[in-house]
N, C-alpha and C positions, 0 to 999 in steps of 0.2 A: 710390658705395657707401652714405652716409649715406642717400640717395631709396632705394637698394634697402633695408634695413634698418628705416627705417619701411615699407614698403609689408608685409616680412613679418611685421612687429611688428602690423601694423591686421589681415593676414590669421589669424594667429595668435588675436587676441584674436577676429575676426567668428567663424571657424571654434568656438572652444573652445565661445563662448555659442552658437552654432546647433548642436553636436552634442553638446555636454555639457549646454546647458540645455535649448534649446526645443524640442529633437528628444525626448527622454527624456521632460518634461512632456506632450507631443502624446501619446506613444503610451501613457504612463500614464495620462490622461486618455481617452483612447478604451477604454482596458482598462476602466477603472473604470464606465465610465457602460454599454458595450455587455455586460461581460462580469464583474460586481464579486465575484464568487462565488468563481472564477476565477484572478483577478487577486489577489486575498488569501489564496490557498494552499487553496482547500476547506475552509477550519476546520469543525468541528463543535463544536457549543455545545451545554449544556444545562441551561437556565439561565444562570448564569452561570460556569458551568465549561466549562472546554477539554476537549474530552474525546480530539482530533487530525485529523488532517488526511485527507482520504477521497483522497490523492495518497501518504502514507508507512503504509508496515505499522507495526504495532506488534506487539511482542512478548505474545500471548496463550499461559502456559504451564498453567493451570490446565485440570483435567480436564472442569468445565462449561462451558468455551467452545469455539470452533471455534480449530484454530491455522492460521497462515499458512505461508509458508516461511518456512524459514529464513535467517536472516540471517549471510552473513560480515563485517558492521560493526558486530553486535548492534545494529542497529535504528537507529543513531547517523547523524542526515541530514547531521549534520558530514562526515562518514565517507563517503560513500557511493561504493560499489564494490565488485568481486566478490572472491573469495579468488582468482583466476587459478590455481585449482587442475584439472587435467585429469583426465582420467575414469579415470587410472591412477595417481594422485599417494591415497599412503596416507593421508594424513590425511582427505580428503576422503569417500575409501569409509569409516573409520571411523567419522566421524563423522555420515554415510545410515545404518550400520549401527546406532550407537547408537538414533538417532531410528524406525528401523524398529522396535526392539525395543520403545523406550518406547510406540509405536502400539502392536503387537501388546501389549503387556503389558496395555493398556486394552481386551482381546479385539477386537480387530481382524484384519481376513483376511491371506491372506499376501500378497496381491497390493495395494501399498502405491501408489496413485498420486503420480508421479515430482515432480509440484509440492509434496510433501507434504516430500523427503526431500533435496530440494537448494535450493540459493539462487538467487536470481536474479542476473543480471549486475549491478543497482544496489544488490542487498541489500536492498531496501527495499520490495520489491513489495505492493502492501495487499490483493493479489487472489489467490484459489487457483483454480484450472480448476473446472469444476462437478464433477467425479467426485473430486477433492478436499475436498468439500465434502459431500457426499452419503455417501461413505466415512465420513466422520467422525459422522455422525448417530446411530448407536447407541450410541458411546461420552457424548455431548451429553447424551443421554436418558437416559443411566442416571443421569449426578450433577445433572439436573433435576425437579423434583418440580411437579406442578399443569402437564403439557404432555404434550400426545399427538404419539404418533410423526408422524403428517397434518400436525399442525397447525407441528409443528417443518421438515418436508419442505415446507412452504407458505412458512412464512419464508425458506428457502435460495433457494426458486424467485425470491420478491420481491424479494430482494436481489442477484438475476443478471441480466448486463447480456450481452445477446446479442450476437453477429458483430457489427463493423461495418460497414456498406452487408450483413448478413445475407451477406455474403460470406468476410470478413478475420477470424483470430484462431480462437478460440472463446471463449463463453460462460462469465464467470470470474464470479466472486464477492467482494465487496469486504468481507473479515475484520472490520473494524473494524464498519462499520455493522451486518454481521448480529448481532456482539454486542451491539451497542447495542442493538437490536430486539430482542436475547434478552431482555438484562436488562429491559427495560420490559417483556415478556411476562409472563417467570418470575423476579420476581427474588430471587435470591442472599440469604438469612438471614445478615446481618451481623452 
């Protein structure tokens, strides 16, 4: 019993360091040298400010930015998950309904594209479909000042990231950075 006991006390302690240490180290180490961008959550910097990560939405509520969807975590990566609310559960139409009306109140058409007015399954999505994004260009334009309607429809285009293998998904646009692009554009009298 004693021989058994050590043999799994030795296997215990080999195992812990080879999969709790030098496994985790390997594949961190490979992350960091093949893929360091990546591997440290997408940050975005400027300067020396954080300005977020090109992997979680942020909440843009202001009438000269572009918004994302909606989030049922407000935005919180602690948090991250959907409202599990279904397409018949009241709260959830009301609150597409609010949101449709805050669009249309900024003269927006009636035809509200559907990434604009729901959440995503992680809440968190930093991306809106390109006809999400395109929709919202008039209203952009108007609380922007020194930027042509072209020149704004040009940024939207630069900042979409098409199918993958040009087959998978569609062509989304990543919120956070077209504002950033905005604001270096046109920016914002503080």
């Amino acid at each position: 019993m004693l021989a058994q006991l050590r043999i799994a006390s030795v296997m215990i302690v080999l195992f812990t360091l080879l999969t709790g240490l030098a496994y985790p180290l390997l594949v961190t180490g490979i992350a960091q040298r093949g893929w360091p961008e990546q591997a440290n959550g997408s940050l975005i910097h400027e300067g020396e400010t954080l300005r977020g990560s090109r992997l979680i939405g942020q909440e843009f509520s202001a009438a000269q930015y572009f918004w994302g969807r909606r989030s049922a975590v407000a935005y919180d990566a602690a948090g991250s998950g959907a409202s599990n609310a279904g397409p018949l559960n009241p709260g959830l139409t009301v609150a597409s309904q609010e949101r449709a009306e805050r669009l249309r109140a900024f003269g927006g058409e009636t035809s509200i594209p559907v990434d604009l007015l729901t959440a995503s399954g992680s809440g968190l999505d930093p991306q809106i479909c390109l006809a999400a994004a395109e929709y919202q260009v008039p209203r952009v334009l108007a609380h922007r000042s020194g930027l042509s309607e072209g020149r704004l429809r040009e940024l939207v285009r630069q900042h979409t990231t098409d199918r993958w293998l040009a087959l998978f998904g569609e062509p989304v646009v990543n919120v956070l950075t077209l504002n950033l692009a905005l604001d270096r554009e046109a920016p914002i009298a503080r």
